[in-house]
C-alpha positions in Angstrom: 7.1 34.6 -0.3 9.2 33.2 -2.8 9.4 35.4 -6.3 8.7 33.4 -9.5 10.2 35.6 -12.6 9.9 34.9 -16.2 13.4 36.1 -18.2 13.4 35.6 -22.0 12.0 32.4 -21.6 13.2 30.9 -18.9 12.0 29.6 -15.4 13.7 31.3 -13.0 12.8 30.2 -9.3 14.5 31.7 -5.9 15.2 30.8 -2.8 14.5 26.7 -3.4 16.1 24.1 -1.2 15.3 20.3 -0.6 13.5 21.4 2.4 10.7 22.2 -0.7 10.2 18.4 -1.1 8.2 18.5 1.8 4.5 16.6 2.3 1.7 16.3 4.7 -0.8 13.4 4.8 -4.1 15.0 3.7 -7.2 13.1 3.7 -9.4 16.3 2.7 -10.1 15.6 -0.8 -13.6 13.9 -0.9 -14.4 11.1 -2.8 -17.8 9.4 -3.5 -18.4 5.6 -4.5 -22.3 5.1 -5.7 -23.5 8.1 -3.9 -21.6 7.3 -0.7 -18.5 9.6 0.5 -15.9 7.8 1.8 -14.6 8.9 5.3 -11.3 7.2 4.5 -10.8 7.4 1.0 -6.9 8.0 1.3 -6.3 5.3 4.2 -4.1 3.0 1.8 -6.1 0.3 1.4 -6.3 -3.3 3.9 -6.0 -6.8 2.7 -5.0 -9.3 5.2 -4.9 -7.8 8.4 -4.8 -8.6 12.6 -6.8 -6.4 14.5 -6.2 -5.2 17.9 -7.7 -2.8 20.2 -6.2 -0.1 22.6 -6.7 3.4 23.7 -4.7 5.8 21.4 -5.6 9.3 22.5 -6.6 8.1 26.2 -10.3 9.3 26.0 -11.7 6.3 27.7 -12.6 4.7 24.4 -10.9 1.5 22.5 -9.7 2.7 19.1 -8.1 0.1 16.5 -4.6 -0.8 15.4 -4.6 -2.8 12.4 -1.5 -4.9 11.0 -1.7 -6.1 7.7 0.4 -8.8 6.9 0.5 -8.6 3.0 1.9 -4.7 3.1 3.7 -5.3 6.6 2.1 -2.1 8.1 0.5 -0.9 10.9 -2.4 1.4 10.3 -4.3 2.9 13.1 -7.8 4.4 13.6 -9.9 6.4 16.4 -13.3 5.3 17.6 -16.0 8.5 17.2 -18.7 6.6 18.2 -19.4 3.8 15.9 -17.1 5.5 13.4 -13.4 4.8 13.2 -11.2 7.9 11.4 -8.2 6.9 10.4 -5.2 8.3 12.1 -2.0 8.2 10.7 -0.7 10.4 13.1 -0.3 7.4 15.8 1.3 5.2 13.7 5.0 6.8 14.0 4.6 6.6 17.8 4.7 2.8 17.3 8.5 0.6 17.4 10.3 -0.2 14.8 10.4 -4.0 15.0 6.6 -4.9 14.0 6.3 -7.6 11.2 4.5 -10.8 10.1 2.1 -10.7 13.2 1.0 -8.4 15.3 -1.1 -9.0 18.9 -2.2 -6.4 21.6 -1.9 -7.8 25.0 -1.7 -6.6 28.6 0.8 -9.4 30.2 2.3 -7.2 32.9 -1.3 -6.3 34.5 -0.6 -2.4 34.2 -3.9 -1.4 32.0 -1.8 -0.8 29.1 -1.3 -3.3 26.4 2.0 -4.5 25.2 3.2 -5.8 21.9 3.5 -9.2 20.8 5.5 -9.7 17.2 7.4 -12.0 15.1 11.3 -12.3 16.5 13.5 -13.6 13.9 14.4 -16.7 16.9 10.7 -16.7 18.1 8.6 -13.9 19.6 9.2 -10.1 20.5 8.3 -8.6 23.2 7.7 -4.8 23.7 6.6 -3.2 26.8 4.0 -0.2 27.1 5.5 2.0 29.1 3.4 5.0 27.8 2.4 8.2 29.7 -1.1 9.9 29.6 -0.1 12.3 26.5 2.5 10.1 25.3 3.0 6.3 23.8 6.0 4.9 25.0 7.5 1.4 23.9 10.9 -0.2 25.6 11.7 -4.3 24.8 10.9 -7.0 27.4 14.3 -8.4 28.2 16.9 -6.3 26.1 14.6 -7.2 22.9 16.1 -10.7 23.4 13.2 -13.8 22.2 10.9 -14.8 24.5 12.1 -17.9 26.4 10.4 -21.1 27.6 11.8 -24.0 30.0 11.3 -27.2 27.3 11.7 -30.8 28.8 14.7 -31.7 30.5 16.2 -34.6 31.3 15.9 -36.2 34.6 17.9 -34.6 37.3 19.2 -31.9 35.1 18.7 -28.5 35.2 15.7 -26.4 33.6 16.8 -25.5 29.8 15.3 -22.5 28.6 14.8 -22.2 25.1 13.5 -20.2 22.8 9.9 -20.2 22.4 9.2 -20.2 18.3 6.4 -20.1 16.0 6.0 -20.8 12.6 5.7 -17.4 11.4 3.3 -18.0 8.5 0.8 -18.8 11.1 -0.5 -17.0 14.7 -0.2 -18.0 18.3 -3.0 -17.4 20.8 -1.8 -15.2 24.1 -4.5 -15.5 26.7 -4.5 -16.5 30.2 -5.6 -20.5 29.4 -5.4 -22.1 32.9 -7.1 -18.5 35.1 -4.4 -17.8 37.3 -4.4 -14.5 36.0 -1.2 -14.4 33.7 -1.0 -14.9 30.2 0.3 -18.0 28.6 0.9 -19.3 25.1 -0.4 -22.0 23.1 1.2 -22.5 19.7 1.5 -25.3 17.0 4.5 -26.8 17.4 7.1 -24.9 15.6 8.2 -28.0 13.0 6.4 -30.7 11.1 3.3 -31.8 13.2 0.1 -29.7 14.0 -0.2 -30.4 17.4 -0.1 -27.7 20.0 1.8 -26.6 22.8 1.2 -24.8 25.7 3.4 -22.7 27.6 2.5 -22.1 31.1 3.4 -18.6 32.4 4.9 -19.1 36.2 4.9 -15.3 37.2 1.5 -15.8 39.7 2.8 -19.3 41.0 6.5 -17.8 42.0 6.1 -14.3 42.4 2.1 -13.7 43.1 2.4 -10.9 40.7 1.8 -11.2 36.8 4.2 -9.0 36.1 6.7 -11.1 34.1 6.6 -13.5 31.4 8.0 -16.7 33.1 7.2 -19.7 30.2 7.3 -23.6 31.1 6.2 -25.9 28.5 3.6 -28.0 29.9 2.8 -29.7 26.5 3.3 -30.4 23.2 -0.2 -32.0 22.9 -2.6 -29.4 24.3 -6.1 -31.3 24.2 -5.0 -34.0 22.6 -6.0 -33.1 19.2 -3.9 -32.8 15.9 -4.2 -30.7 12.8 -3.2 -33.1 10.0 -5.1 -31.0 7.0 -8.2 -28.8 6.3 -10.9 -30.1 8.2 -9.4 -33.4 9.5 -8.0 -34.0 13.2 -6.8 -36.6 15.2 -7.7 -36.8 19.0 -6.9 -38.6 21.8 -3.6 -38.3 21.5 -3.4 -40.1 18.2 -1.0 -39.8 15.1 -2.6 -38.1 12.0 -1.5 -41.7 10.4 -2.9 -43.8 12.8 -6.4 -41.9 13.4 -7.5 -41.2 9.7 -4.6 -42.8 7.4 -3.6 -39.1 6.2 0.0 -37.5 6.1 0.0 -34.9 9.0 -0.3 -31.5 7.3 2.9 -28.9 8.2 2.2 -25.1 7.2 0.9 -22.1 9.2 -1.7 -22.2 11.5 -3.7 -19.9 14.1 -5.2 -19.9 17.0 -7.8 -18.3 19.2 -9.1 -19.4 22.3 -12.8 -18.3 24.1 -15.8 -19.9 26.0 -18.3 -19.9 23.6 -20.7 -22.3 25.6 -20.0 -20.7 29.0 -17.9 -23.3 30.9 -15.8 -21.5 32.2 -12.9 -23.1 29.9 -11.4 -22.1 26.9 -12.5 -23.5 23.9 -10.5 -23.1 20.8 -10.6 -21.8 17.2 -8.1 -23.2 14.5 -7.3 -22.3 11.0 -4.8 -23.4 8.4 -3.2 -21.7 5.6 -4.1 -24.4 3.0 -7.8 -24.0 3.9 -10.7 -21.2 3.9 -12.6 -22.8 7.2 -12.4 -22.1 10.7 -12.8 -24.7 12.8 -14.4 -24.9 16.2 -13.2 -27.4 18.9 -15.1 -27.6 22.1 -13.3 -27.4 25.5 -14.8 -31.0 27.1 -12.2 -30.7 29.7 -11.7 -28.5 32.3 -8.9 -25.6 31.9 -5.6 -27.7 33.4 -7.0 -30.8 31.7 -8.4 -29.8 28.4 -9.8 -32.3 26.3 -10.9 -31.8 22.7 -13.1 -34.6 20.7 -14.5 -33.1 17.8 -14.2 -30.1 15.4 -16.6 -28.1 13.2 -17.1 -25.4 11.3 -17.6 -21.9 12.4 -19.2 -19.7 12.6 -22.6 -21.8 12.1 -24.5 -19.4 11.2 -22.8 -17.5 8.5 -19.6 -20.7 8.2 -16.3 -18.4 6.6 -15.1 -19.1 3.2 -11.6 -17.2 3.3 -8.6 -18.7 2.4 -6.6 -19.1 5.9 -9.2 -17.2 7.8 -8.0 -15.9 11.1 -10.3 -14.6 13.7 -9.8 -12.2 16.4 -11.8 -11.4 19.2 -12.1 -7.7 20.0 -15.2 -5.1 21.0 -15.5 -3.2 17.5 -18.7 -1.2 18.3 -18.0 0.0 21.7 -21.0 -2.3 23.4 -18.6 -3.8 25.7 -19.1 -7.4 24.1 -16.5 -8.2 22.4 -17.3 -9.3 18.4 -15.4 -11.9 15.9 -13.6 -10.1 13.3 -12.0 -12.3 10.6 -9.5 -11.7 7.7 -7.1 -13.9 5.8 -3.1 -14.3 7.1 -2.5 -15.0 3.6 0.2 -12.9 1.7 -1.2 -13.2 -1.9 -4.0 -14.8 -3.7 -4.2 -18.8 -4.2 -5.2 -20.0 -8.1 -7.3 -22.6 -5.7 -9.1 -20.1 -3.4 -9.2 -16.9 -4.4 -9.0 -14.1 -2.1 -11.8 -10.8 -2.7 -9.5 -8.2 -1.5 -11.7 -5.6 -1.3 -14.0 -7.7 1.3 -11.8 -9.3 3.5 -12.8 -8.4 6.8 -15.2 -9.9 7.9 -17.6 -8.7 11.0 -19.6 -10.6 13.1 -21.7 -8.5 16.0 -21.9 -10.6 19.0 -25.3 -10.4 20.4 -24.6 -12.7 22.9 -22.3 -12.4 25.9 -18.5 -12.8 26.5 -18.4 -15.8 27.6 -21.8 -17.4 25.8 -21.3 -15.3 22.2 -23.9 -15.5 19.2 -22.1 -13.6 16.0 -24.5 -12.6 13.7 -22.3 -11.3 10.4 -22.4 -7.9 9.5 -20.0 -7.1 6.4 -17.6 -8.6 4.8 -15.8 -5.5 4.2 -15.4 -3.6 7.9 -13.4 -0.3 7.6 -12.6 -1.4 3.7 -16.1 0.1 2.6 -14.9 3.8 4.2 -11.7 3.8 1.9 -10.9 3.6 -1.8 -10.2 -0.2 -1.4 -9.8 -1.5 -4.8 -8.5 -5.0 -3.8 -4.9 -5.3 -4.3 -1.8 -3.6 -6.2 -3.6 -0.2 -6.9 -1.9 2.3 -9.1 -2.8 5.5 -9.9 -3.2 7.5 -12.4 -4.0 11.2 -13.5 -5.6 13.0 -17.0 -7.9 15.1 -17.7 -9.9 13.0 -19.7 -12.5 15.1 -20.4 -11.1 18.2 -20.8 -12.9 20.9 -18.2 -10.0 21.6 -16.9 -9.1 19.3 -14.1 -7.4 15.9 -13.3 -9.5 12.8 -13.1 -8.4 9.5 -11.4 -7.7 6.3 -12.5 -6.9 2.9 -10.5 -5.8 0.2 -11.4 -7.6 -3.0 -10.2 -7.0 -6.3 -9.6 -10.0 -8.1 -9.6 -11.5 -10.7 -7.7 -9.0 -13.6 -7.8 -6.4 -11.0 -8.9 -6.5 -12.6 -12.5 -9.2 -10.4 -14.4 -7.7 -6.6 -13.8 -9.3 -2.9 -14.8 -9.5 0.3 -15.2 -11.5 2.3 -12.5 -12.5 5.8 -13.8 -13.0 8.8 -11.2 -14.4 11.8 -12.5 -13.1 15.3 -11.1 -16.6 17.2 -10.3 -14.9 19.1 -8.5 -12.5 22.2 -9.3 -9.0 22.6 -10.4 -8.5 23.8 -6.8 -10.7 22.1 -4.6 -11.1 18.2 -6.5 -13.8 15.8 -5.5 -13.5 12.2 -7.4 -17.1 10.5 -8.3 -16.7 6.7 -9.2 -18.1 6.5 -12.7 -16.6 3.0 -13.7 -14.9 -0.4 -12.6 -14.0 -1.0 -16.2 -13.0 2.1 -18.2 -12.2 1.4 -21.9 -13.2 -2.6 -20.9 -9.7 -3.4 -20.1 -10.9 -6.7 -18.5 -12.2 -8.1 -21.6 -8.3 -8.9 -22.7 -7.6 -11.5 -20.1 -4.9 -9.5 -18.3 -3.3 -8.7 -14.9 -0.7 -6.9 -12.5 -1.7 -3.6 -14.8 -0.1 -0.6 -13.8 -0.9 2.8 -16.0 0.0 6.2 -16.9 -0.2 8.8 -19.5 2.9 10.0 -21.3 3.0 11.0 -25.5 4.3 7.7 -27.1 3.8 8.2 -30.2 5.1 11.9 -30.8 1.8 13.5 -31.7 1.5 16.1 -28.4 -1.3 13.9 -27.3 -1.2 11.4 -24.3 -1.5 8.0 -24.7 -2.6 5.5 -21.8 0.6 2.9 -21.6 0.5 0.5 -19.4 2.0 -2.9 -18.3 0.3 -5.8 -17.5 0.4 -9.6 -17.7 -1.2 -11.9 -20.0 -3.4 -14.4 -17.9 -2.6 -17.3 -20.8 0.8 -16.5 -21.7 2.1 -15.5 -18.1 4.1 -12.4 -20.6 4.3 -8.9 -19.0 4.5 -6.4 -21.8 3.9 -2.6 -22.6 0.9 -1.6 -23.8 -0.5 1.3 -25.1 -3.9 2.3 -26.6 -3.4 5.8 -28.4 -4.9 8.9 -27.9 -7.4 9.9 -31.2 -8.6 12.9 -29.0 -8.1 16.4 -30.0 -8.6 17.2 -26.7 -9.0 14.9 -23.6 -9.1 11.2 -24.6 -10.3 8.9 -26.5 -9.1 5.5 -27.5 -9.4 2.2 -29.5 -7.5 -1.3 -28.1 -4.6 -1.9 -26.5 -1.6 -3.1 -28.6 1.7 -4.0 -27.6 4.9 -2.7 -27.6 6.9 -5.8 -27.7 8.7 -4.9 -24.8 9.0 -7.3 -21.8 9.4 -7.0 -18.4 9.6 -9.2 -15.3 5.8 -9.4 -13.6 6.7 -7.1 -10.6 8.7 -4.8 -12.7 7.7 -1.2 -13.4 8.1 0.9 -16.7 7.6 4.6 -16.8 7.4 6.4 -20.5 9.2 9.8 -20.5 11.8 12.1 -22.5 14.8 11.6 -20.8 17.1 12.8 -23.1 15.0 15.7 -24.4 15.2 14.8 -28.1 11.5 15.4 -28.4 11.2 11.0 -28.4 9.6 8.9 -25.6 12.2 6.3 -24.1 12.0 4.1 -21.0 12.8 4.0 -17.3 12.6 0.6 -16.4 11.9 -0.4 -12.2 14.0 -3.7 -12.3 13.4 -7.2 -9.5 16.9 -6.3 -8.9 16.8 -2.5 -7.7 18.0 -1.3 -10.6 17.0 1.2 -12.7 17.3 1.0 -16.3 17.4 3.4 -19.0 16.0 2.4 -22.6 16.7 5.6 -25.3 14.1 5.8 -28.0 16.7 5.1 -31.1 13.4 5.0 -33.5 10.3 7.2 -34.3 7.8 8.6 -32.4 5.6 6.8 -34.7 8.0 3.5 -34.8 9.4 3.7 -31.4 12.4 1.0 -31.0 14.2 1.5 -27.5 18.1 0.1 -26.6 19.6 0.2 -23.4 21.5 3.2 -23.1 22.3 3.0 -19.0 21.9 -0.4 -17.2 21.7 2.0 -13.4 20.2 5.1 -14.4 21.1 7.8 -11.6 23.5 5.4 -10.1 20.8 3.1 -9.2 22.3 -0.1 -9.9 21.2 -3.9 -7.9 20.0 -3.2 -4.7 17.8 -5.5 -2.9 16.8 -3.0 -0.7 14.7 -1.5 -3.3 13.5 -4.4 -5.4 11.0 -3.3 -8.7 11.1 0.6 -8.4 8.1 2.5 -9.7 8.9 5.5 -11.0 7.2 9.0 -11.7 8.8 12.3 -13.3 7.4 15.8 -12.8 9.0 19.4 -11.7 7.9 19.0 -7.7 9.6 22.2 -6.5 8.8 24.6 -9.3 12.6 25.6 -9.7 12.4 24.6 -13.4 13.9 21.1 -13.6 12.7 17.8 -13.5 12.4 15.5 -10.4 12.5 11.9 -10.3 10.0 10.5 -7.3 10.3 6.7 -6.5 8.6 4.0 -4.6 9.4 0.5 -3.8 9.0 -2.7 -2.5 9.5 -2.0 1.1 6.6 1.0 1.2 9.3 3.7 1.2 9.5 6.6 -1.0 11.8 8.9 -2.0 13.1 12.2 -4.7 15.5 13.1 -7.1 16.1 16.6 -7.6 16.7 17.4 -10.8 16.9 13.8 -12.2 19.0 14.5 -15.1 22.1 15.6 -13.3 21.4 13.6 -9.9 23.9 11.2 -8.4 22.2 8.4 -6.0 23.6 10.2 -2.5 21.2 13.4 -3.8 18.3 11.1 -2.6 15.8 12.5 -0.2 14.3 9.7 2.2 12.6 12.0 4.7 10.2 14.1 3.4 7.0 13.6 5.2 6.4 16.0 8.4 5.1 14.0 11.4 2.9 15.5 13.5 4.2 13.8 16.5 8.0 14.3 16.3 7.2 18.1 14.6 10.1 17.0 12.1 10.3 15.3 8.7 10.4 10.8 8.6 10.8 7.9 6.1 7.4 6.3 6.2 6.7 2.9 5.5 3.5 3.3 3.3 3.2 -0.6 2.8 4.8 -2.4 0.3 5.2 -2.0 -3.2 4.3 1.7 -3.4 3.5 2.9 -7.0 3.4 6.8 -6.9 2.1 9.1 -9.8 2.2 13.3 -9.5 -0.7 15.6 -10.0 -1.3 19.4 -9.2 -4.9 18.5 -7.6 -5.1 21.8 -5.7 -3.6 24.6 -8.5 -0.6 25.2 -5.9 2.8 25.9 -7.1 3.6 22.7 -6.5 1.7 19.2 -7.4 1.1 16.3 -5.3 2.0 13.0 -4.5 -0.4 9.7 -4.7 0.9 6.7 -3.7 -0.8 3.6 -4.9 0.2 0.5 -2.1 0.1 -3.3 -2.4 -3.4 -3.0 0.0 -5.3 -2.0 -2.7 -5.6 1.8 -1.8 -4.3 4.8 -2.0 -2.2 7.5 -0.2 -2.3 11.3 -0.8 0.5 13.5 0.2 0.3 17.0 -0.5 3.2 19.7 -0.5 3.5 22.1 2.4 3.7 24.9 0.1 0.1 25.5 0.1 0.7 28.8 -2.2 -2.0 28.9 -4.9 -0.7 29.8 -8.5 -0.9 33.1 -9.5 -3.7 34.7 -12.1 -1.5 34.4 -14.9 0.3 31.1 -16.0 3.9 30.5 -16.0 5.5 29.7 -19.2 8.7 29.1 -20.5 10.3 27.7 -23.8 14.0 27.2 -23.8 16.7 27.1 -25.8 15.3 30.8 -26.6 16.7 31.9 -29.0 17.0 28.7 -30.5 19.5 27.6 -33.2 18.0 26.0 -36.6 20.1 23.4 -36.2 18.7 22.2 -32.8 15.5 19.6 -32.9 13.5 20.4 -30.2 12.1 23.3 -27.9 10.9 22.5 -24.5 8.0 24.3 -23.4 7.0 23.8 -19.2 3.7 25.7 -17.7 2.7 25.9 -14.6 -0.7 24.8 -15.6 -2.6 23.0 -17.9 -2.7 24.9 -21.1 -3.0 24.5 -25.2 -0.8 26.0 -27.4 -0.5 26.4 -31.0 2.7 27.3 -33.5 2.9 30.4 -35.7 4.6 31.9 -38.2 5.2 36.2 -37.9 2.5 36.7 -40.5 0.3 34.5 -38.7 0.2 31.3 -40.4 -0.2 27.9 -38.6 2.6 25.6 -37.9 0.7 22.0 -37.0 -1.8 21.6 -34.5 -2.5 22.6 -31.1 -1.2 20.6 -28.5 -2.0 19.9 -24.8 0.4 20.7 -21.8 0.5 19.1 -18.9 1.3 21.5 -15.6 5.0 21.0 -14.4 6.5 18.9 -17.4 8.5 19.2 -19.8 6.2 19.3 -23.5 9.4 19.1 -26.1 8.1 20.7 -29.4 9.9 19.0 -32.4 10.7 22.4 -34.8 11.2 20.4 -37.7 13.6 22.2 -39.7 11.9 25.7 -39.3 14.1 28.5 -41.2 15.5 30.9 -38.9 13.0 33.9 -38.1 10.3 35.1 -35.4 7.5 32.6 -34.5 4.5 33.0 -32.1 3.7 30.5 -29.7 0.0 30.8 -28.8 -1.3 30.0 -25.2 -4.9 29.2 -23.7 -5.8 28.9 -20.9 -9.8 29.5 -19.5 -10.5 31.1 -22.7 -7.7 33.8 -22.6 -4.8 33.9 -24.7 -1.3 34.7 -24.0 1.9 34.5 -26.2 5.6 34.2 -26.4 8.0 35.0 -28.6 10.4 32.1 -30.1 13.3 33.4 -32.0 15.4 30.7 -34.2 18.9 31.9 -35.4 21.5 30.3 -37.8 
């Protein structure tokens, strides 16, 4: 076991490496939302997803893979009878190569279903090739675009093209004509919203529907065409010519099945400028389809979703497969607002495959097992009131994603074994001030030892993203009156963290810029008239990157050697550390540090985009934990592999020690949350007391003290301890 020794006031930690900035998943911490425990509070959160099923851990059962197109991330979960448990641990045994749609499908007639994905010159292809204990992926065709044979000329040879989609919207890959291959039928790729269908040849020429051999048949399956929410034109006609409307271009998608049991496919059909789905009946046969009319469905329970996309899958292991239906929308429309926390939508099927009757179930199928709390969560730790643990705060964004809050988690748990209780949507009534895009955290603004909450957020009538704060007027834990600005504006994605970076005993700024930069504001004011100036335009090297657009940012000692780290997450889901921030360089970052189960070694996770991380010691280890807010509205928890608990007595330290009279500020770091108070030799008070926070730096400002011996008093659980501090001339 590593030795942790305390020398004249100093931290002194041995034997640590990088290899200490090491994390685990860990879903073990329980949390309960109006009396109900989640069972997948830490799953990150889902807002606009396509759902798939397939047999993970090859028990005979169909378990869930779930892409959501607003974080581009795959998230999958294991059927336990009607439960699914979500199981990260499957995720890195997926390709690289997954984004802005994702469909499960068996084209090669093996029993194992193969990927079908967005190709930047159409659509990607990746075989199954997996073994019983083992998934296995290789690309169809050298991971070259699916190709089609378009139209030729007369007595020229077959031109094979490539076969693209718009990639806002969603093809449908089902065997349409019965021959037992699959085909494709997609809206034509520019301008109108007719639809093609590509014929798959492998049964005709080979007898086998082992290959993917596309013809286009047509560019006007059924005769019907899209030209805007709820209007078509059929037979064949222009949008102009049948209903006097411009044809409507955008992203569309598709699902075929028999709902009136035919034997053909009939066809469902959504659009990205509209929250309907739309049945058309099949009133052909299935080489001659003919569609004549559309309406809305489901018609017992019609969908309201802006661009609702169904899918067709068996999601309660009956064997009948059910209609499962979420929007393909990135973000939220001004015109139709999207409720992220109930966006999937379940309908049982109490019917049969072919003759279905969907009854809905919830509007918010695995969302209600996870904190969910719409879109853009960040997270946020304190121990507001003061027993001795951290509580949990998220931000929200509201239905709409205009009217954002607070939401306040009590820790009724321990300091080493947390469990978060909801206690409110709307802690200190932050939606009463017409704001969004909040991101918080606590950090001493104002230079009185206490925390403040800052945070940013956007004003819904100005369209200004500012700083806010509301100050502490707590003794102990919190307690606060309204938010007032900083006059400090940012860009609306951009992040600002509040920290002492140079260690003058002042709050300054770390700014996450749109660029990738990282921007470095020194407090050149007061702590009670704080006025920042740009001191380092790319902070730690981090200068314009695209690759990293609006860093979030959070500071805390992660690897107990007695520096500061710098953790970071952005845009693209990934994040990363800085050991010891203050003297790092931009090649010191560390990428891989979470251990996959499956490889037994340490990856770079995509956690979905726009990962907002905060630091906490939830479990009284020797080092804290990472949370990672994500763009899906939830919330990741990773915590160290150091699992050691702290030991009985709290590590302190204050350094310089001794201390020159001269110098403006002591730094005091405990391994634990503690209150200390200043005195003189003879005992008399200097100031207040003052509340620590476990793992960073607390600068005490000495105020001119004359040199002499001084008594910094500690406690902790109702015990005392104290340390010496010596200032010299």
């Amino acid at each position: 076991m590593r030795k942790i020794i305390f020398l004249g006031g100093w931290l002194a930690v041995a034997g640590v490496a990088h290899a200490q900035f090491t994390y685990r998943l860990d879903q073990s911490v329980p949390v309960v939302v109006n009396e109900q425990l989640l069972a997948n509070a830490w799953a990150g959160g889902l807002n606009s997803v396509q759902v798939s099923t397939m047999d993970l851990d090859n028990d005979g059962q169909e378990d869930l893979v779930v892409f959501d197109r607003a974080s581009d991330k795959l998230s999958t979960f294991l059927r336990q009878g009607t439960f699914y448990r979500y199981a990260p641990e499957y995720e890195s045994q997926f390709p690289d190569g997954i984004s802005q749609w994702l469909l499960l499908r068996d084209f090669n007639c093996d029993g194992k279903k193969d990927i079908f994905t967005s190709h930047p010159l159409g659509i990607r292809v990746i075989v199954n090739s997996s073994t019983p204990t083992e998934l296995r992926w290789r690309f169809f065709n050298n991971d070259a675009p699916l190709l089609t044979i378009g139209f030729s000329p007369p007595n020229a040879p077959p031109l094979p093209i490539n076969l693209q989609i718009d990639q806002q919207g969603l093809p449908a890959i089902e065997d349409i004509d019965g021959d037992g291959d699959l085909d494709v039928l997609n809206v034509r790729f520019v301008g109108i919203g007719s639809i093609e269908w590509h014929k798959n040849l492998s049964m005709d020429s080979t007898g086998t529907c082992d290959s993917l051999q596309m013809r286009r048949v047509t560019q006007r399956y059924g005769g019907v065409t899209e030209c805007n929410c709820g209007v078509f034109a059929f037979n064949n006609e222009s949008c102009a010519n049948a209903t006097g409307r411009t044809q409507h271009a955008g992203g569309k998608a598709l699902l075929t099945l028999d709902v009136d049991n035919d034997g053909d496919h009939d066809l469902l059909m959504s659009e990205e400028g509209c929250a309907r789905i739309y049945l058309l009946r099949n009133e052909g046969t299935t080489q001659n389809p003919i569609f004549q009319s559309a309406t809305i469905f489901p018609s017992t329970s019609p969908v309201a979703l802006l661009f609702a996309t169904p899918f067709f899958e068996d999601v309660d292991g009956d064997g009948i497969k059910d209609l499962l239906v979420s929007p393909n929308a990135y973000d939220n429309s001004a015109f139709s607002p999207v409720d992220f926390e109930n966006s999937i939508l379940y309908f049982k099927n109490t019917g049969t495959n072919t003759a279905p009757f969907f009854r809905l179930q919830q509007r918010n199928f695995l969302q209600d097992s996870m904190l969910d709390v719409g879109k853009n969560a960040s997270p946020a730790f304190f121990d507001v009131d003061n027993d001795g643990d951290y509580d949990m705060f998220i931000s929200s964004s509201g239905i709409g994603g205009f009217d954002a809050s607070l939401r306040y988690y009590e820790n009724r748990g321990t300091a080493t074994e947390p469990r978060f209780e909801w206690v409110t949507d709307d802690y200190l009534n932050l939606s009463l001030y017409s704001l969004y895009n909040l991101r918080p955290h606590f950090a001493d603004i104002n230079a009185d030892t206490r925390p403040d909450l800052i945070f940013t957020a956007t004003g819904l009538f100005t369209g200004l993203t500012n700083v806010y704060v509301v100050r502490n007027t707590a003794p102990e834990g919190f307690a606060g009156d309204v938010p007032q600005a900083l006059d400090f504006e940012i860009g609306a994605t951009e992040t600002v963290l509040v920290t002492d970076v140079n260690q003058d005993g002042l709050a300054d700024l770390l700014v996450g810029r749109a660029t990738g930069a990282v921007n470095y504001y020194q407090n050149v004011g007061s702590g009670n008239a704080p006025s920042f100036a740009l001191e380092d335009a790319a902070f730690v090297g981090l200068g314009n990157n695209t690759s990293r657009q609006n860093p979030a940012l959070a500071i805390a000692d992660l690897d107990a050697d007695g520096t500061a780290d710098l953790v970071m997450g952005n845009q693209r889901g990934r994040v990363s550390v800085f050991p010891n921030y203050r003297n790092a360089l931009p090649e010191s970052e560390l990428t891989t540090i979470l251990f996959d189960t499956t490889s037994q070694g340490y990856i770079e996770k995509n956690f979905g985009g726009r990962i907002v991380p905060a630091v906490a010691n939830l479990f009284n280890t020797s080092r804290p934990a990472l949370v990672l807010g994500t763009v899906a509205g939830g919330l990741f928890l990773l915590r160290n592999e150091d699992l050691a608990t702290l030991p009985d007595e709290p590590v302190i330290s204050l350094f310089p020690n001794p201390a020159k009279a001269n110098e403006q500020v002591v730094t005091i770091r405990a391994d634990r949350s503690l209150t200390v108070s200043f005195f003189t030799a003879l005992g008399q008070p200097l100031g207040g007391t003052y509340l620590l926070q476990p793992f960073q730096d607390f600068p005490f400002q000495m105020q001119n003290l004359p040199q002499g011996l001084y008594i910094a008093r500690f406690t902790w659980r109702g015990r005392t301890y104290s340390r010496r501090l010596v200032i010299v001339n």
